[in-house]
N, C-alpha and C positions, 0 to 999 in steps of 0.2 A: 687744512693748510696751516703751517703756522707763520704766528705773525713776523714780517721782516724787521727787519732794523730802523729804525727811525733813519730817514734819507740826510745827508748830510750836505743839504744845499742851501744856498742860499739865496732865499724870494726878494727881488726886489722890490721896490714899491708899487704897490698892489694896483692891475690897471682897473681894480673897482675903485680905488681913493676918490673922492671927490663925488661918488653918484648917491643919490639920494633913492636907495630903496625901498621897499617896501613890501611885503607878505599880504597876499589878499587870502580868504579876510583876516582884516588887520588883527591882530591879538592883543593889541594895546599897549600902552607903552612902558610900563612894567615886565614885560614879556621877555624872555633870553634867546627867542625865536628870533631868529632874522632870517632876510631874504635873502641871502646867499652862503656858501659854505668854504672849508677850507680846498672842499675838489674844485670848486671854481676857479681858486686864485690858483690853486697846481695848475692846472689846464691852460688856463692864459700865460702862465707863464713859461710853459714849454709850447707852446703851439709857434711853428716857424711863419711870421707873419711877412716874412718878405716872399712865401710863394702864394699870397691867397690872392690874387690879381688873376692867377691863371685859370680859373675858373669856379664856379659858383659855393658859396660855403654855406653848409647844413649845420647845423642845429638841432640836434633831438632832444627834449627832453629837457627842457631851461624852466626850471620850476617857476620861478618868480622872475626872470628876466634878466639877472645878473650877465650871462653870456651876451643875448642880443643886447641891451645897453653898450656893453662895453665893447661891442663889435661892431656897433649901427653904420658905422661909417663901410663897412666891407659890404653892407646890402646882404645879410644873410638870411636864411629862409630856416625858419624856426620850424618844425613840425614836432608835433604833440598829441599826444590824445586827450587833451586837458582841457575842456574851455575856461575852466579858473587860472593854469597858468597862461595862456593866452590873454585872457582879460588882464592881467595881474604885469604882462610885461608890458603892454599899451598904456596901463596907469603909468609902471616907471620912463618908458621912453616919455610919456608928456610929464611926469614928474622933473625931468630930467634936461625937458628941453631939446630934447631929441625928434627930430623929425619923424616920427609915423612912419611916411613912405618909405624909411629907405629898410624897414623890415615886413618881410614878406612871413602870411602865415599859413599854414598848412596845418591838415591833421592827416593820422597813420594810416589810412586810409588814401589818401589821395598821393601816386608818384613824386616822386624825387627828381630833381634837377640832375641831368646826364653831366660826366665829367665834372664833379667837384673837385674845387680845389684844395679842401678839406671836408673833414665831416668831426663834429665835435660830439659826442655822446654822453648825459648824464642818464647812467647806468639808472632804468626804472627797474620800481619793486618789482615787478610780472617779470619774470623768467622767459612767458608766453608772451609777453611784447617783444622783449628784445629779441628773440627769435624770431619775429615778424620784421622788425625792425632791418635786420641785419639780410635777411633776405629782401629784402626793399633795394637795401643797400648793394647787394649782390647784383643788380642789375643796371646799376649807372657808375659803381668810381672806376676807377682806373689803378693800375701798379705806381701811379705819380700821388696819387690822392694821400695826403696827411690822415688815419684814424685815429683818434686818439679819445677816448673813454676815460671816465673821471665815476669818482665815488668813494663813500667812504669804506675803509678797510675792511672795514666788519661785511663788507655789499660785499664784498667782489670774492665769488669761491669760485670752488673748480669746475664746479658746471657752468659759471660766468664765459671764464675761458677757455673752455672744450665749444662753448656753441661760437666764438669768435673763430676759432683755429678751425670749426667744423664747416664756418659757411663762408668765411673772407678767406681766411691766409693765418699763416705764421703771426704768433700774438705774443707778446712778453708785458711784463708789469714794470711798475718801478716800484721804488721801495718806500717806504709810507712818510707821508711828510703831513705833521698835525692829524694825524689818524685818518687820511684820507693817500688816494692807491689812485694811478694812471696806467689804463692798459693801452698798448701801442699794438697798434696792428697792420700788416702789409698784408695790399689785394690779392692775392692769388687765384681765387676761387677757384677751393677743390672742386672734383667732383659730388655731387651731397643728391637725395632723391627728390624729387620733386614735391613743392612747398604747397598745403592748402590752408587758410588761415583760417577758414571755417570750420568749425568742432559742431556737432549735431549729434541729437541724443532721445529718444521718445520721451515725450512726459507722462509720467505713470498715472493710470486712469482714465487718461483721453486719448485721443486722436492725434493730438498734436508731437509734430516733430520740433525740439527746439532748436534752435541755432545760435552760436556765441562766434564772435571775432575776440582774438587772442586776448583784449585787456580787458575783460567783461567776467564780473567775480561768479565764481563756481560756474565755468566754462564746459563742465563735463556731466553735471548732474546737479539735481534741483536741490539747492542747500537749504539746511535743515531748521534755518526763521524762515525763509518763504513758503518751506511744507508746510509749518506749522500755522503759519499768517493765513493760509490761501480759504481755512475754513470760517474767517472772519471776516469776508469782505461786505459793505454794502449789496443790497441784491433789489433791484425791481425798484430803483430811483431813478428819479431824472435829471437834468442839469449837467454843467460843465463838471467834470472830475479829471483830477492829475493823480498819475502813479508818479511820485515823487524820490528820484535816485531810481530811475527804472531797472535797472542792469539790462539783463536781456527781455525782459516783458513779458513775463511770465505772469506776473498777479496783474497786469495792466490789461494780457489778456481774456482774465476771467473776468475783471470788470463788465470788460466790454459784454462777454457773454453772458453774464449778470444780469446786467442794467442798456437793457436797448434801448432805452429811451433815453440813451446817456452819451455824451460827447467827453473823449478821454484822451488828455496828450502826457502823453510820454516825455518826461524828464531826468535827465540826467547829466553831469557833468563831462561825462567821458564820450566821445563823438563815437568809439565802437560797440557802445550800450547802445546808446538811442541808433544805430544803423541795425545793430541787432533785433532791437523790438522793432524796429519798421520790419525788416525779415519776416518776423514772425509771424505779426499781424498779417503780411502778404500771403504768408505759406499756410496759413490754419484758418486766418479770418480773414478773408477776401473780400468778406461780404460789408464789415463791420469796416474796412479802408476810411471810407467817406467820415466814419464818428470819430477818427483818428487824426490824431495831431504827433509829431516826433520834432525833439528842441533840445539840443546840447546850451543849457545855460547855467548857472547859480541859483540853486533853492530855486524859488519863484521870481526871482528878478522879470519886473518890465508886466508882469500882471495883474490888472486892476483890483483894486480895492471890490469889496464883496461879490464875485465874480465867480467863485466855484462854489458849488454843493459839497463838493466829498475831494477829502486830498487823504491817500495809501502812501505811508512810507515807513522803507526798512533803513532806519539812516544811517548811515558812517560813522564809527568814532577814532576813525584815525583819517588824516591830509598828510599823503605819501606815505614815509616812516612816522611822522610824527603821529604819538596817539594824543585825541582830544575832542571834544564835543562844541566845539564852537558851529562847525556844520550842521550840526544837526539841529543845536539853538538857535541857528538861524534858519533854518527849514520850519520850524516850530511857530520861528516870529512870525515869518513869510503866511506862514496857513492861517494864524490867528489874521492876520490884515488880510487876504484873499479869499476867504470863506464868508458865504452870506447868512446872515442871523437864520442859525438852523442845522446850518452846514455841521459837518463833522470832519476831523482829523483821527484817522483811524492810523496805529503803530506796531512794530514788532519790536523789540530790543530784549539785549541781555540782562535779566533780571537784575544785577550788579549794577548796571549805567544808571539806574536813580530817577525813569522820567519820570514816573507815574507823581514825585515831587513839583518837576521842571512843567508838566503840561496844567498840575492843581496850580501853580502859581500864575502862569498864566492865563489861564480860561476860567480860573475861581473852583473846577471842577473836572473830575478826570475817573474814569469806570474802567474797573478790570473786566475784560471781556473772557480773557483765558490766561493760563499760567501752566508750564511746568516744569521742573527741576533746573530748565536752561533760559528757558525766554517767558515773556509775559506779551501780551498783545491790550492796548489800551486804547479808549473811543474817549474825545473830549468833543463837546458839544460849543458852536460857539453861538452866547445866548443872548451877544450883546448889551452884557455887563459895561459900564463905562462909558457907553456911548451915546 
């Protein structure tokens, strides 16, 4: 597609002015990151706020909180598959002085409120979400219902807008204001085939059948640091163990079939990852349920201090669009503080990202286990230096 013309409007005073935001986690105050963008202020500012009384307004997809903030007062139902932006807009509404109650939280998994009176949409990366999303959608607005999709310019291509026009109605754009694009869209609901959001796929070698829901990475087949990871896990240990960023729980569970003498929960940020490894565990390891724990949280937030044996993680280096390893550094810190003198943190990563540095400076020590041309897989011991 090519780029429009810079929109020749004029924003007026931004109804973020005056909110005190914030990005979890924070990146520090040096940082050019902020919690909100220029689709936000587009979007507020074309949303017709004198019909949102007539019935309930949605939220998809509010990274940091910038929308519900500035909408608290409409009582809007934020849904997400995020437990970081979820955590991230609870800070800003009490940052802000914002009542709690009056935002309600949902994740992409759980139904939408019938008859909105709008529905606000910041366009996620997965293509496979908002296609889930928009069929969610398909079954509660109405031809009255305000859509209106925000994002920056560069997000919004023609497959954006063919799965609008495909599953709501009739969809057009506007034209870019600060490198950021509004898609507008009326209900129609062609006819389209019947939606399944679960993807399923054999995993090579075993028995097992996988299962992924739409925002759960490499949804179609076993990508190619978890092949690599799967032949370095711990085997025939005992103790609390976390698959750490589980996706769909694929190395969470080998653990399990690994190490029976071993109690393993599954973490992740994303609430269709961890419903996916509970899936799986249900569908392959039935037996192993009871060693099983599943937890959409942050790193290890809320886990005691030397409390697991073994933490597995393939970690992130990008939050959203943005690329960056502060997740993962904090995944890193979390296992040094949650691992009991002994324990191990075991990793995949792209040989490029520099942990095998980040884990020696933390733990004083850090072993290559495997390597090759793309990833390297490291075991750091913690030995209770320092303490």
């Amino acid at each position: 597609m090519t780029e429009p013309q810079e929109a020749k409007l004029s924003i007026g005073e931004s109804q973020l002015a005056g909110l005190s935001l914030s990005r979890f986690p924070d990146p520090g105050r040096d940082s050019p990151l902020r919690a909100w963008e220029a689709a936000d202020e587009f979007l507020l500012n074309e949303l017709d706020y004198s019909r949102l009384n007539s019935g309930p307004l949605i939220i998809l997809n509010d990274a940091f909180g910038a929308l519900a903030c500035a909408l608290a007062e409409y009582h809007p139902v934020c849904n997400s598959d995020s437990f970081i932006s979820q955590y991230a807009t609870q800070s800003n509404l009490a940052r802000n002085g914002i009542n709690g109650d009056n935002v309600t939280f949902t994740d992409s998994l759980t139904p939408l409120p019938a008859g909105p009176s709008a529905v606000l949409i910041k366009v996620p990366k997965t293509l496979a979400l908002l296609e889930h999303q928009l069929h969610a959608l398909r079954q509660v607005v109405t031809s009255e219902t305000q859509i209106i999709a925000a994002a920056k310019s560069r997000d919004v291509h023609t497959s954006t807008l063919r799965l609008f026009e495909q599953i709501l109605g009739p969809t057009r754009t506007s034209l870019a204001w600060k490198k950021a694009r509004l898609i507008f869209c009326r209900a129609e609901r062609p006819d389209v085939a019947a939606f399944n959001p679960l993807a399923s796929w054999p995993l090579e070698g075993t028995s097992y059948e996988i299962h992924n829901y739409p925002n759960v990475f490499s949804r179609t087949s076993l990508d190619i640091g978890a092949r690599f990871f799967s032949d370095y896990l711990p085997s025939n240990a005992p103790g609390n163990m976390v698959d750490l960023g589980c996706g769909n729980g694929v190395l969470g569970l080998r653990l399990l079939a690994q190490n029976p003498q071993a109690h393993v929960t599954f973490r992740d940020e994303s609430f269709m990852a961890v419903a996916s490894s509970r899936l799986n565990v249900e569908k392959n390891l039935p037996q192993a349920l009871s060693r099983s724990r599943f937890e959409a949280q942050h790193a290890l937030m809320g886990i005691a201090d030397g409390s697991l044996s073994a933490v597995i993680c393939n970690p992130p280096f990008h939050q959203q669009q943005v690329i960056t390893d502060d997740i993962a550094w904090q995944m890193f810190l979390d296992a040094r503080r949650c691992l009991s003198q002994g324990g191990e943190l075991r990793i995949v990563g792209n040989r490029h990202l520099g942990y095998h540095q980040k884990l020696k400076r933390l733990f004083g020590h850090c072993e290559l286990l495997a390597s090759n041309n793309k990833f390297v897989v490291l075991r750091a011991v913690k030995s209770g230096r320092g303490e």
